[in-house]
C-alpha positions in Angstrom: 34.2 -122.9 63.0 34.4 -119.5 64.1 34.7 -118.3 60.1 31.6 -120.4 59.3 29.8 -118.4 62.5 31.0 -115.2 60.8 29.7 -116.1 57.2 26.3 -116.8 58.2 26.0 -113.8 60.4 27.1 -111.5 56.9 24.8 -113.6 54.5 21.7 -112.9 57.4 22.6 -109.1 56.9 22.3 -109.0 53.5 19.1 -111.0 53.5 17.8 -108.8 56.0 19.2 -105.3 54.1 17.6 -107.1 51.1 14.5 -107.7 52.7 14.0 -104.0 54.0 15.1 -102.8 50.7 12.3 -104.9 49.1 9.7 -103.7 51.5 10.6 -100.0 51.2 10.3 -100.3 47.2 6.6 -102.4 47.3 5.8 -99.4 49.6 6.9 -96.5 47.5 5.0 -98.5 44.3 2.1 -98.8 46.4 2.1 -95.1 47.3 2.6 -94.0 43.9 -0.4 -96.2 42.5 -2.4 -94.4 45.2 -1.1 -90.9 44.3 -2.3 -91.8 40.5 -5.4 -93.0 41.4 -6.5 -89.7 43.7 -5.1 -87.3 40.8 -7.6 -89.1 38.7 -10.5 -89.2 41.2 -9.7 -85.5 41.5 -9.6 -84.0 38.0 -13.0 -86.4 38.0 -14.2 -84.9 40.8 -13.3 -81.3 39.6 -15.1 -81.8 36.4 -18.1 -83.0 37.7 -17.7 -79.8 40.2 -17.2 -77.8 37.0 -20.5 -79.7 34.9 -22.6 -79.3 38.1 -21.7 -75.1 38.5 -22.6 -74.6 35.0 -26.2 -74.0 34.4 -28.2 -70.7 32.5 -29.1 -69.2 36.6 -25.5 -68.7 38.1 -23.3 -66.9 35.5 -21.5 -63.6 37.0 -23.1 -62.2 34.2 -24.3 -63.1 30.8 -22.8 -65.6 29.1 -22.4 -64.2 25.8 -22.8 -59.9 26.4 -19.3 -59.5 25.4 -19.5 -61.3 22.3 -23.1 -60.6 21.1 -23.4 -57.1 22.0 -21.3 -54.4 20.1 -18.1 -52.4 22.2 -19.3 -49.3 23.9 -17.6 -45.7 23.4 -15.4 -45.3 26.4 -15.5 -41.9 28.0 -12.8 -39.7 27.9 -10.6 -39.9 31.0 -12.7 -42.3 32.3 -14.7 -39.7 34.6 -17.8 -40.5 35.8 -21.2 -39.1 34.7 -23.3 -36.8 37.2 -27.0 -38.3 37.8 -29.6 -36.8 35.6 -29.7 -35.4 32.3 -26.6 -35.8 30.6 -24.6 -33.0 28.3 -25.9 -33.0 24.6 -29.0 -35.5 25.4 -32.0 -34.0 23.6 -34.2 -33.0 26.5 -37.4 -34.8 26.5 -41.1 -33.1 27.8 -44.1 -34.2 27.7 -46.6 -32.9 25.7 -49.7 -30.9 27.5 -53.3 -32.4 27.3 -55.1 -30.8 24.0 -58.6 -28.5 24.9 -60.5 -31.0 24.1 -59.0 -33.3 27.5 -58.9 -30.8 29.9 -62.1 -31.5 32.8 -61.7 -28.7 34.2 -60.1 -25.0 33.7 -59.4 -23.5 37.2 -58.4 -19.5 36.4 -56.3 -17.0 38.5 -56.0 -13.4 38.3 -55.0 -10.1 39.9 -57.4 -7.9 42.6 -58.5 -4.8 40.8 -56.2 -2.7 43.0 -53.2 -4.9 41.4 -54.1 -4.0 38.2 -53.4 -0.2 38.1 -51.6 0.4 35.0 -52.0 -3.2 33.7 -53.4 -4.6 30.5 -54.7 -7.9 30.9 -53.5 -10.4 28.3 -55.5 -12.9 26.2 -52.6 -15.4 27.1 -51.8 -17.7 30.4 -49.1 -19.0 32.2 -50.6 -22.9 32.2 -49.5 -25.5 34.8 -51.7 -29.3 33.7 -52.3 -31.2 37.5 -53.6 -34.9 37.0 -55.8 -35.7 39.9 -57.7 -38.6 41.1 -61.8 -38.7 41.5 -62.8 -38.8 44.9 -64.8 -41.6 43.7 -62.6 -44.3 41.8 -65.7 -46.7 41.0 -69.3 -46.0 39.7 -72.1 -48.5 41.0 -74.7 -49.8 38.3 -77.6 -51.3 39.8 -79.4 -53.3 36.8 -83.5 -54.2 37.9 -85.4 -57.0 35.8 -88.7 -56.1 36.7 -90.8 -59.2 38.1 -94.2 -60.0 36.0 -97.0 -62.3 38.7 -98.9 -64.6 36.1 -102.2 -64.3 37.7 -103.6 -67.5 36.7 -100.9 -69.7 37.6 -99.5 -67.6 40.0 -95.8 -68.1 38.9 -93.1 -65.0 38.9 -91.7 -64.2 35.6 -88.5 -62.3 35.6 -87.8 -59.9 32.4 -84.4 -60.7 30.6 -81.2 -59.5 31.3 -78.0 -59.3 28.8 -75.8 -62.4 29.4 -72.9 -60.3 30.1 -74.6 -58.5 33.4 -75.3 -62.1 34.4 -73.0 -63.4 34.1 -70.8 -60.9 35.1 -72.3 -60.5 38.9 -70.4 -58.1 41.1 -67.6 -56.9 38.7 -68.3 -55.5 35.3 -65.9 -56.1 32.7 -63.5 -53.7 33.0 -63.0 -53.8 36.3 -62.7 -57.5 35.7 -60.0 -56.7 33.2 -58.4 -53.9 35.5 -57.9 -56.9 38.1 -56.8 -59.7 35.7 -54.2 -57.1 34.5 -53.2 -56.5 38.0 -52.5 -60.5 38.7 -51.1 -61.3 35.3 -49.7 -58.2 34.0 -48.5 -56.9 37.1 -47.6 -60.0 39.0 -49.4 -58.6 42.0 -50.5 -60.9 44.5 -54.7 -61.4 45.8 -53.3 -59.7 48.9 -51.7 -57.1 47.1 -54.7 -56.2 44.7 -57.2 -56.3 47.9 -55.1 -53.4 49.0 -54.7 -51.1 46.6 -58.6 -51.6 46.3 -58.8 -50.6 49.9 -56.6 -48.5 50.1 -56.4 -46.4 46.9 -60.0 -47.1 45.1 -61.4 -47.6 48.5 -63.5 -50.1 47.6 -63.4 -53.9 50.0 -63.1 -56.7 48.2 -62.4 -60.5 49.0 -59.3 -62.8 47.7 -62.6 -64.8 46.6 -63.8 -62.3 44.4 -60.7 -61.3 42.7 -59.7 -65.4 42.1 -63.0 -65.6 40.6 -62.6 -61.9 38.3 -59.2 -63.8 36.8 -61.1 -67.1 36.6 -63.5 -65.0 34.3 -61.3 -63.4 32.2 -59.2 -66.4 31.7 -62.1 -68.1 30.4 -63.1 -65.5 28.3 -59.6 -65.2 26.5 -59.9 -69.1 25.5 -61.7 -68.5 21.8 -58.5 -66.4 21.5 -55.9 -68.4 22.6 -57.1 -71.6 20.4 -57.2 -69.2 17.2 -53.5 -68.3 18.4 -52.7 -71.9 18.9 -53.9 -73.4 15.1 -52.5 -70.3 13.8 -48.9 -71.3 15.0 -48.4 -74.1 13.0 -48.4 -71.8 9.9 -45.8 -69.4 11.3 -42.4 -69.5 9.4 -40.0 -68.9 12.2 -41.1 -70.0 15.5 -38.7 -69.2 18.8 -39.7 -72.2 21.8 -38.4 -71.9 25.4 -40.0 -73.8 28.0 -39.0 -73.2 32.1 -40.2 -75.5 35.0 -42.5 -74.7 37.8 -44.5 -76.1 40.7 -48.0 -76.2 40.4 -49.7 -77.4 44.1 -46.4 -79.1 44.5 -46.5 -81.1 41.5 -43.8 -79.8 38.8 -44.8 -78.3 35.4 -43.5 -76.7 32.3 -44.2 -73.6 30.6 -43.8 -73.7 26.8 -43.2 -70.3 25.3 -43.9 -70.3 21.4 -42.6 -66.7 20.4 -43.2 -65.3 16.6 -42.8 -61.9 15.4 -46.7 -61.2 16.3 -47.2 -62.7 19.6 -46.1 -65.2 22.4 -48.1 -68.1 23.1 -47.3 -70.3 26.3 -48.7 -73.9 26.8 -48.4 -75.8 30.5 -48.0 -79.5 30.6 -46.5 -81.7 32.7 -44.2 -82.9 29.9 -40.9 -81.4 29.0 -40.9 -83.6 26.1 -41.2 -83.8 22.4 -44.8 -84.9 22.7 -45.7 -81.1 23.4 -43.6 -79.6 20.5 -45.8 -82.5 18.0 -48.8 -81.5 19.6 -48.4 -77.6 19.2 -46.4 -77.6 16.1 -47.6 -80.9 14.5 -45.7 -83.3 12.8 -45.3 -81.2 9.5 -44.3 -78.3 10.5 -42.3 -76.5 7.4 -40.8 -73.0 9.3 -38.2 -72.7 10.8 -37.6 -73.3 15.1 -35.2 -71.4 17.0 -34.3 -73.1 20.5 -31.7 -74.5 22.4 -29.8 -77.5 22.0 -32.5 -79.7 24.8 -33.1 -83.0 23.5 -36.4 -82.7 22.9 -35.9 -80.5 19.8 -33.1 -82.2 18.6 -35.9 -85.3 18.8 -38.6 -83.8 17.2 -36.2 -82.4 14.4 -35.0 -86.0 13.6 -38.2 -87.7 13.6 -40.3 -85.2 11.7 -37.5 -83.6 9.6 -37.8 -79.9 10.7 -35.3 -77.1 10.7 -33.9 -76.2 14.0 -31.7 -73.0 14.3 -29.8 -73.8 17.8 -29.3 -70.5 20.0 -25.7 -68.9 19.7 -25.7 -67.7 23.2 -26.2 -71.3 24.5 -23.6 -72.5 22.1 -21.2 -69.6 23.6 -21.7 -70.7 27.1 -20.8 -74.2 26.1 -17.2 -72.4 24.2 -16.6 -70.4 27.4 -16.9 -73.2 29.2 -14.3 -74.8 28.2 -12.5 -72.4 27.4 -12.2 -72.0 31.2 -11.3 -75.5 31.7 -8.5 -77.2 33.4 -7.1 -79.2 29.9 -4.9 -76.4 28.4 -5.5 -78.5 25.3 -9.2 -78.1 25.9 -8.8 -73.8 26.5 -6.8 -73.0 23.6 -9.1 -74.9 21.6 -12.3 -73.1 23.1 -10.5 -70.0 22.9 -10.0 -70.0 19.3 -13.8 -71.0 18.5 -14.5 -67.9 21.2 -11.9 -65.3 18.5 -14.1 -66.8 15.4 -17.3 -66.5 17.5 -16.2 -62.7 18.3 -15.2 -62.4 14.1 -18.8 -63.4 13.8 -20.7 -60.8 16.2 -17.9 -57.8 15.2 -18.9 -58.5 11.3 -22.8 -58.5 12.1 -22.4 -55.1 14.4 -20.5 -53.3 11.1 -23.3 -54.8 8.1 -24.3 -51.5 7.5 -20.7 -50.6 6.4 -19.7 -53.2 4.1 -21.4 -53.6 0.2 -23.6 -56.8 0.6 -21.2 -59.1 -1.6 -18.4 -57.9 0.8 -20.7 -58.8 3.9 -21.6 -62.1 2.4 -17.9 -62.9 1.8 -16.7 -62.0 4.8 -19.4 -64.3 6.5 -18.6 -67.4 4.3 -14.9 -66.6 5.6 -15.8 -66.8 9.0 -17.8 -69.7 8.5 -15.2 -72.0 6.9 -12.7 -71.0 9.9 -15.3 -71.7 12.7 -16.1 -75.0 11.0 -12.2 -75.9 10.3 -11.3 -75.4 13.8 -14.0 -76.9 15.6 -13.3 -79.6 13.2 -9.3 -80.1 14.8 -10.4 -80.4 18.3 -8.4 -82.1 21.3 -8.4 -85.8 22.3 -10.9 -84.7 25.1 -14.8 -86.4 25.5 -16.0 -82.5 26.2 -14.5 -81.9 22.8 -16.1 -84.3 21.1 -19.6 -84.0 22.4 -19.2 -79.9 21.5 -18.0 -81.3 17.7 -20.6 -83.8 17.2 -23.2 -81.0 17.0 -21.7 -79.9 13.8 -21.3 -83.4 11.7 -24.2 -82.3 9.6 -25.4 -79.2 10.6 -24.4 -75.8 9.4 -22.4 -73.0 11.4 -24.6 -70.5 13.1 -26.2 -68.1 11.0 -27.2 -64.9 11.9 -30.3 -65.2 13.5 -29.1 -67.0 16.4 -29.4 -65.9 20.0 -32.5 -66.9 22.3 -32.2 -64.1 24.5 -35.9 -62.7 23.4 -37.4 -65.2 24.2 -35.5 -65.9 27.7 -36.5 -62.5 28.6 -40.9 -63.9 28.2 -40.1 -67.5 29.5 -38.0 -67.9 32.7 -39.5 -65.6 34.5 -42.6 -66.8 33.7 -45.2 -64.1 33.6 -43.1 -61.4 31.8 -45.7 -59.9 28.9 -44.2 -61.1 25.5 -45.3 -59.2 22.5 -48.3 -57.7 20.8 -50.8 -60.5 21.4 -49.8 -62.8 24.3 -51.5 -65.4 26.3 -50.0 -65.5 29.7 -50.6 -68.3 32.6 -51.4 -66.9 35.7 -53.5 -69.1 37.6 -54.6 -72.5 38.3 -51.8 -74.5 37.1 -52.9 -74.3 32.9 -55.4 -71.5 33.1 -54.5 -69.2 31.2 -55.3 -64.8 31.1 -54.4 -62.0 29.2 
């Protein structure tokens, strides 16, 4: 009896050593499902951190300088330059006023009792002082004289020129002069009432000046519609568009940039339905922009040539070049070296014979194409690698930073001709 007592009492044992065992392992399973899930939630979570961080207005600095720009001549010994004119600069001066500009000659010379034993000199020691008029402004005061018909006994007014009309308080350069100011000079209505007041000492009213820029902003219309069915023709046109709010409501700024001017376009569409109403639906040059979808849109469904900017392209590379897949970074570091191949060959064209350039180009090509062709099993990688299934590599003409420097800040001047919004939402002033 006492041997059966002693064999149930092991067999409970084991089932109970058995049973802990079992417990501790579905634990440590369970845990180690857990741990695999939060790995994955976090390298999701870091790349979204690392998708959401990258954007054109944060970079340290910009994102392709290094690579687009040419290497700078280190100083010897690394010392550092003294402010001002610098050792073997060609000093610059300006030149004096000619005869001819001069208002008025103010001369100085010696006392008769200083001049004992002196000849005096038919040449001067000249010092050119550009002051300000004690009166900035000159007041027209136009009169129509008034005729009484003395039959009827109605007023008759003589003509005036529509420009005086129309113009009322402010003639047309001083119009200008304060359109300038608020478009040109990005100077607030406060800030233009006073330097008025302060420096032409003349008052004037926020009203007054809004209505000046409404003016000239009308008045620049004819031009900017000749600018606008002129665009269509161009051969190469650079587009950028940045958002703004407008009373609140959000708007875009198109920037169309040629070699001749800049024109910009507000809509409340950051859509293709602006580039087909600007450019039309045959357009035949050539567009330089980034890779938004709306160009890639317009190219496919009106068959137009679309060089996509190298510097967006670089920040892309960089990207992940500084990612956490070490697959990912080597790979984004060897498109980097060719992209580097690219911009060192450009910087030294003047050296090489043109068949030697042309070669070397073509070389550089084929390797930036056959790498980004071997990329890693990553989704990054192949949404980077899809851009290039039947597009070229990028040629030479490629960054968008011209244009970047007229478009996000908004009211930057551009080039020659250039119509600028400045007011009113899609007004638009010189």
């Amino acid at each position: 009896m006492e041997n059966v007592k002693i064999g149930n009492l092991r067999l409970c044992k084991q089932h109970a050593t058995k049973g802990g065992v079992d417990a501790k392992d579905l634990l440590i399973e369970k845990q180690v499902a857990e741990i695999k899930t939060l790995k994955e939630t976090i390298k999701r979570l870091e790349e979204k951190i690392a998708q959401l961080e990258k954007n054109s207005s944060n970079p340290s600095k910009p994102p392709s300088s290094d690579i687009v720009k040419p290497l700078k001549i280190l100083r010897r010994f690394g010392k550092k330059r003294n402010r001002g004119g610098q050792h073997g600069h060609t000093k610059f001066s300006r030149q004096p006023f000619k005869p001819e500009e001069v208002d008025e000659v103010v001369e100085y010379e010696l006392e008769d009792k200083d001049t004992v034993g002196l000849k005096p000199l038919d040449e001067w020691f000249v010092i050119q002082q550009i002051h300000l008029p004690d009166k900035m402004y000159k007041v027209i005061e136009h009169r129509a004289r008034k005729y009484l018909d003395t039959v009827t006994g109605k007023i008759h007014i003589a003509p005036m020129p529509d420009e005086i009309r129309k113009g009322r308080l402010l003639g047309a350069d001083i119009s200008a002069a304060v359109a300038f100011m608020k478009g040109g000079c990005h100077m607030s209505y406060t800030t233009i009432q006073k330097f008025f007041k302060e420096i032409v000492k003349l008052d004037m009213s926020r009203g007054i000046l809004c209505k000046a820029t409404r003016k000239v902003s009308q008045s620049l219309q004819p031009a900017y519609e000749q600018l606008a069915k002129r665009l269509p023709q161009e051969s190469q046109v650079g587009v950028d568009e940045t958002g703004h709010h407008d009373n609140g409501k959000l708007h875009w700024t198109w920037c169309f940039d040629t070699s001749g001017y800049s024109l910009f376009r507000i809509d409340k569409s950051r859509g293709t339905i602006v580039l087909e109403s600007v450019l039309g639906k045959y357009f035949a040059g050539l567009i330089c922009a980034d890779y938004w979808g709306a160009y890639r849109k317009y190219a496919r469904l009106f068959d137009a040539r679309v060089q996509y900017c190298l510097a967006h392209l670089i920040r892309e590379i960089r990207f992940l070049a500084e990612y956490s897949s070490r697959e990912l970074v080597r790979w984004g570091q060897a498109l980097l070296d060719w992209l580097k191949k690219l911009f060192k060959t450009l910087h030294r064209r003047q050296r090489y014979r043109p068949e030697v350039f042309e070669r070397a180009m073509k070389r550089i090509q084929r390797g930036f194409l056959s790498r980004i062709r071997r990329l890693p099993e990553h989704p990054l990688a192949f949404k980077l690698a899809k851009r290039f299934r039947r597009r070229a590599s990028p040629s030479r003409k490629s960054t968008q930073n011209g244009r970047k420097t007229v478009a996000v800040p908004i009211l930057l001047n551009g080039r020659k001709t250039v119509a600028v919004p400045i007011l009113f939402g899609t007004q638009f002033a010189l």
